[in-house]
N, C-alpha and C positions, 0 to 999 in steps of 0.2 A: 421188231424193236418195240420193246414198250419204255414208256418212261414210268415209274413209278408214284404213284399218289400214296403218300406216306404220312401219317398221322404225326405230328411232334413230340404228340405227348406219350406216345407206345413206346411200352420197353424195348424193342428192339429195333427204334426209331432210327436213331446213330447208324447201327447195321444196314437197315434197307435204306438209307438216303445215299450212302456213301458206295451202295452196292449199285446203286440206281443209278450216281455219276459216273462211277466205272465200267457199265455196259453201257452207256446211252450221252453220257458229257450235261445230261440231264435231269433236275427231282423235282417232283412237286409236294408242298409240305400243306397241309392241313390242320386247325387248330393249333395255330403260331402263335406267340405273342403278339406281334405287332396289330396294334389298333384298327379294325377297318375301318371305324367314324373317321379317323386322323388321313385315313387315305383317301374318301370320297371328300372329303372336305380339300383334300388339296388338288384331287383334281377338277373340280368344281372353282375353285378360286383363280387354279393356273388356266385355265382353259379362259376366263374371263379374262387373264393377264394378256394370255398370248391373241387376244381380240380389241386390244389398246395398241395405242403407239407409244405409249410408257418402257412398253420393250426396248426400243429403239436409244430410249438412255442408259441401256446396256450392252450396248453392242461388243462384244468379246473380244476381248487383248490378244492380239499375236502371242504374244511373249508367254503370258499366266495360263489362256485355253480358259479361262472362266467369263461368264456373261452369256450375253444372249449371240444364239448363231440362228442365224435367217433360213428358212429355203432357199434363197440362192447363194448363201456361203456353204450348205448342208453337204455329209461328208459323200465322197464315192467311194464306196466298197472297191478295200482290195480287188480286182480283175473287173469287174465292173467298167460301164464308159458311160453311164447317167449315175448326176446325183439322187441320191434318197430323195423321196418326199414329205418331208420333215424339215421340223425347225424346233431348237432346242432351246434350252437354259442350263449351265456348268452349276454349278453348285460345290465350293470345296469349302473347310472350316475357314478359311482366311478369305473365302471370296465376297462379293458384292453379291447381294438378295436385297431386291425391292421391301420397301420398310413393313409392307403392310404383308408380305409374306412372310417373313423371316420367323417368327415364334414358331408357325407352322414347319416349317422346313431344319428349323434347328431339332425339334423334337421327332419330327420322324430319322432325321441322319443320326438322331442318338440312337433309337430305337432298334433302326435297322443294321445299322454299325456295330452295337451288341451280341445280335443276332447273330452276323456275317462270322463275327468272331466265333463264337460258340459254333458254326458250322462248320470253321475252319476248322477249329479242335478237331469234330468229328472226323474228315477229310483226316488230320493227319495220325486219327488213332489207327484208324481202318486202313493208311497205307502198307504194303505189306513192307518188310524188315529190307529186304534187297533193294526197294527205291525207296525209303526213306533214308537210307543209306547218302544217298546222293544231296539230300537237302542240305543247303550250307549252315541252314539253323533252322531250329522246329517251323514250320510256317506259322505257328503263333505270333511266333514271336516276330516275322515279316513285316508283320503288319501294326506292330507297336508303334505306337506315335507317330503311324503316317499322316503327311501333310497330302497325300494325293489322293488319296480316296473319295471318289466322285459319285456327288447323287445327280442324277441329270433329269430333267423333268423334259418331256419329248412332249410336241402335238405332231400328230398328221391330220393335216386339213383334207376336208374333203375336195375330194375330187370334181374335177373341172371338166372332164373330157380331152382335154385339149395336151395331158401328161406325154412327153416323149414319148414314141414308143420303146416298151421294155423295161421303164422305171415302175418301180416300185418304190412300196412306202419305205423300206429297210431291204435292198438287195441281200442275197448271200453273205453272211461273214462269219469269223468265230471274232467275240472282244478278246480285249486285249491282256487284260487283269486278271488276279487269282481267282474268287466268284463275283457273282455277277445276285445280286441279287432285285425278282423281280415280282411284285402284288400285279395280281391278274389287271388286265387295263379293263376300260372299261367296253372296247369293243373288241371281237378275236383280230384272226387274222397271224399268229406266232407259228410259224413251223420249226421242225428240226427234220435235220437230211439224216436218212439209217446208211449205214452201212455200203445198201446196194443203191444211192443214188435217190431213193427215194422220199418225196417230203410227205410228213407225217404232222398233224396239226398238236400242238402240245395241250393236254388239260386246260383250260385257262377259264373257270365259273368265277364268277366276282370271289373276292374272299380266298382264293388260292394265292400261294406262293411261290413263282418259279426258282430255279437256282439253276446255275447250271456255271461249267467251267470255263473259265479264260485260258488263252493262249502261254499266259505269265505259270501258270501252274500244269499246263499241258506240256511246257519248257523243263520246271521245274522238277514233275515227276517220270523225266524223259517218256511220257505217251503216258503212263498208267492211267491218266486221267485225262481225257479224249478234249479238248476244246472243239465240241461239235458244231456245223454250221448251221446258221439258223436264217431267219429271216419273217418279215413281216410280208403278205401279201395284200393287194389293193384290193377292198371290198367289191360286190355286186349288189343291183338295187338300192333298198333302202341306204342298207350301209355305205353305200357310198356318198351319201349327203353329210355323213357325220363325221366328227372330228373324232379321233383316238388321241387317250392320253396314257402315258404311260409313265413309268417312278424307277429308272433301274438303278441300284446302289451297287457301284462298281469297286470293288473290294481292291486296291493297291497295295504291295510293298513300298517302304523308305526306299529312297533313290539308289543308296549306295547296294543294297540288299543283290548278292548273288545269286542270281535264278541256274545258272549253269557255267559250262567251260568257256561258253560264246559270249553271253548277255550278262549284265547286272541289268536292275528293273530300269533304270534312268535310259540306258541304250538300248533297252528294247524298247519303250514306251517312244523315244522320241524317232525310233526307224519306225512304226506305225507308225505315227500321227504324219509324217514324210508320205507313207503311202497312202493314206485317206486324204491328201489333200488340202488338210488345215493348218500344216507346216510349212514352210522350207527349208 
């Protein structure tokens, strides 16, 4: 299993990224658009956020799923029986962002939001004619004037010792969304599981791009496009004294949007969030 490191700006960029999620649910892009000053700037800023109790006058609405989620609200991986080690911030267009963040965070969710699109495109030129067949409309057009698409700014604090045994920073899971888009964090630690079981460490040099597929689009193109499982593991030595930050912009369909015979995006999004935990 390899994932692919794939140049943006190569002619046959579209081709090896979209060939790269089809064998692996995995790409990595090189020479993107998106800003890297705009991304160390925010995790540098949120990382000081998440080190105030300022968080705490965002503690995250049942109802909405935006604000801030704690470590000990933090989700559990479908089959999993510890929570993650993590603690987040929701980000959607309608939601609450801290005053002194928000220019920052509106301009990267433009950015990347863009991008997503234009990746989609790709994804849906390169599906082949027999499952695109099945899409109830272009996946473009999914994702027009969604209100769900979620940027989520994540810290994993360092480590205590003292972690359950068995938890990890992010257990096993595949998301939940179309892609997933994700700028290298600042410290490793991202696997994806091949084929035979095996976890394999993903590219991730400052300055990369990961992407990789959601469950919503693994529904969608009945399997063609694999929602691989992935996960974060807990550092050694140094790196365990240090905090990880990471930016994933979670690509959603509008609510009513038909992913298959079973699901519209609304009923599957809200049977996830039932099984991680942060619903009822």
């Amino acid at each position: 299993m390899q994932v692919r490191v794939v140049d943006y700006r190569a002619a046959d960029a579209a081709e090896a990224f979209t060939r790269s999620l089809h064998e692996t649910g995995f790409g990595v892009l090189v020479n993107h658009p998106i800003q890297q000053a705009l991304v160390e700037k925010i995790y540098a800023d949120w990382l000081a956020f998440f080190n105030t109790e300022e968080k705490h006058q965002f503690t995250f609405s049942k109802e909405k799923q935006d604000g801030y989620f704690s470590t000990e609200i933090s989700e559990t991986a479908k089959g999993a029986s510890q929570k993650d080690i993590k603690e987040y911030f929701h980000i959607y267009p309608w939601g609450r962002v801290p005053a002194s963040l928000k220019a920052d965070a509106d301009s990267y969710y433009a950015q990347a939001n863009t991008l997503a699109q234009e990746l989609l495109g790709w994804v849906e030129r390169y599906t082949p004619p027999e499952i695109a067949q099945h899409y109830s409309q272009p996946l473009s057009q999914m994702i027009q004037d969604s209100q769900q698409t979620l940027l989520r700014v994540l810290r994993y604090p360092p480590l205590t010792g003292q972690e359950p045994a068995g938890s990890l920073r992010a257990a096993a899971h595949g998301d939940i969304n179309l892609l997933t888009i994700l700028p290298a964090a600042n410290e490793p630690g991202l696997q994806v599981q091949d084929m035979n079981g095996h976890w394999i460490d993903v590219p991730c040099d400052f300055g990369m791009l990961i992407i990789n597929i959601g469950d919503m689009l693994q529904e969608a193109s009945r399997g063609y496009y694999p929602s691989t499982q992935h996960r974060v593991v807990n550092p050694t030595g140094e790196g365990a004294k240090k905090s990880r930050i990471s930016l994933p912009l979670f690509l959603h369909p509008r609510n009513e949007v038909v992913l298959s015979e079973r699901y519209t995006a609304h009923s599957y999004l809200q049977e996830r969030l039932r099984e991680l935990g942060v619903k009822t």
